[in-house]
C-alpha positions as CSV (number, residue, x, y, z in Angstrom):
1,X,-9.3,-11.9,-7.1
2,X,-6.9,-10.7,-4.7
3,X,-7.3,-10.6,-0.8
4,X,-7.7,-7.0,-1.3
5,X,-8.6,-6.3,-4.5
6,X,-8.9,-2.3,-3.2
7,X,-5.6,-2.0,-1.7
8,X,-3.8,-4.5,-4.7
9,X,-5.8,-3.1,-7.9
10,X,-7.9,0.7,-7.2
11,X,-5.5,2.0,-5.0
12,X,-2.4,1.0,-6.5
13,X,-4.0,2.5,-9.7
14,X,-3.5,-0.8,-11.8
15,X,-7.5,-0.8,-12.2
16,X,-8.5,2.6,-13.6
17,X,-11.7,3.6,-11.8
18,X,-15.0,5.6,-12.6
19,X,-14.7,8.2,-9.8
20,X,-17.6,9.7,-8.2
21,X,-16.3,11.8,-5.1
22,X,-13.3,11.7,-3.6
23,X,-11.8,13.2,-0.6
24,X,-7.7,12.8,1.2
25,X,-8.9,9.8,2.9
26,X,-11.8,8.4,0.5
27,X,-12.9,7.3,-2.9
28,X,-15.9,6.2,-4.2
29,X,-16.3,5.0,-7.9
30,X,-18.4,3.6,-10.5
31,X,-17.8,-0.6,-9.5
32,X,-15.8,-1.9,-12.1
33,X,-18.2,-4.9,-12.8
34,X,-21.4,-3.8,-11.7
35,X,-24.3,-6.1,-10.3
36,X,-27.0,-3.0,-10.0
37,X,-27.6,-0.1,-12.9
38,X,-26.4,1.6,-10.4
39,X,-23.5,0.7,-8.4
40,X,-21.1,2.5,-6.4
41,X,-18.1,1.9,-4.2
42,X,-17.0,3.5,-1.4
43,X,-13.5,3.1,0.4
44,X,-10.9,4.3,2.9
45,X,-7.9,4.9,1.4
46,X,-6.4,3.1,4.4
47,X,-6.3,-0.6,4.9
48,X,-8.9,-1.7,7.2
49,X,-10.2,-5.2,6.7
50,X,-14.1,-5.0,7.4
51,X,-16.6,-3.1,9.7
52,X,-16.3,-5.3,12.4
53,X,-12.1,-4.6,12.7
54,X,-12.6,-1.0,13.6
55,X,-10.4,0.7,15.9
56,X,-11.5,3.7,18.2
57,X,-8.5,5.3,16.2
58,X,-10.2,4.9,13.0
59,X,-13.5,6.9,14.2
60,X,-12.6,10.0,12.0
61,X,-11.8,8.2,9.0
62,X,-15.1,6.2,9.4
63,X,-17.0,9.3,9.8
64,X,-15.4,10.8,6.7
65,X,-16.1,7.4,4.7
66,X,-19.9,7.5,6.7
67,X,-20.1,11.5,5.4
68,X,-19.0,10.6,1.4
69,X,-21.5,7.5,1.5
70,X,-24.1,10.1,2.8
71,X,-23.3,12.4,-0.3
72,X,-23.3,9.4,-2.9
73,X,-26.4,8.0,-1.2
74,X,-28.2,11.1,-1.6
75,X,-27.0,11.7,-5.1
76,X,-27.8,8.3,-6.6
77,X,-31.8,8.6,-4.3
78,X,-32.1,11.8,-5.9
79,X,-31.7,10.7,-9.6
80,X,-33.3,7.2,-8.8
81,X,-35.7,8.1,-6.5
82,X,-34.2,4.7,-3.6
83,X,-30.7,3.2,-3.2
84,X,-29.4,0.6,-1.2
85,X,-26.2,1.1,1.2
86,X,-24.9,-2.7,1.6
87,X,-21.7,-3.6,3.3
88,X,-20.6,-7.2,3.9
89,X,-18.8,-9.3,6.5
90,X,-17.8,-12.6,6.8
91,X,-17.8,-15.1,3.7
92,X,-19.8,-12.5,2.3
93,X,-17.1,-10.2,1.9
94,X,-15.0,-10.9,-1.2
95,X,-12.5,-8.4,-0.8
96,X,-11.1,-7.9,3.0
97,X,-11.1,-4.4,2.9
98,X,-14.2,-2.3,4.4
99,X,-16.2,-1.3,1.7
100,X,-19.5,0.0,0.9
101,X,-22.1,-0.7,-2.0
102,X,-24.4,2.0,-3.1
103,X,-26.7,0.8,-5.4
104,X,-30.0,1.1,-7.3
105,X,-32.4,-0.5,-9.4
106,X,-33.0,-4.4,-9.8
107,X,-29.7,-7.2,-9.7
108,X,-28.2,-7.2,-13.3
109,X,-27.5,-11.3,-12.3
């Protein structure tokens, strides 16, 4: 995998995704090899490595990304009935670009 697998592989478009909701400045999609049923991505559409490397500049693009995460959240808990919202930092984080997991139902692995 790629540094940035969002930035080098979604964005770009060489990955073809599973949209769920999009909007100018984000995307969330079906993940393209899912460890949940359900399992959702959500992105900026602009490079920013992870949570903690926020700028105050970013703060409306976070609140967008917050507000689509809200809508996919609500989606997925309303067919489901619970969802998770995960993001990682660290060694955790696979991919250094912020990202968000919504998912649902017990790990496929």
């Amino acid at each position: 995998m790629t540094e940035d697998f969002y930035c080098d592989e979604v964005l770009s478009g060489k990955t073809q995704v599973n949209k769920v909701l999009e909007t100018k400045n984000v995307l969330a999609y079906y993940h393209t090899r899912p460890f949940y049923p359900v399992h959702i991505v959500a992105i900026p559409k602009k490079h920013i490595s992870s949570l903690i490397t926020l700028e105050e500049s970013d703060n409306e693009l976070f609140i967008e990304l917050l507000g689509v995460i809200k809508k996919v959240a609500t989606m997925v808990t309303e067919e489901k009935g619970a969802c998770r919202v995960i993001t990682n930092l660290g060694d955790y984080q696979d991919s250094k670009h912020l990202h968000w997991h919504i998912v649902s139902g017990n790990p496929l692995r």
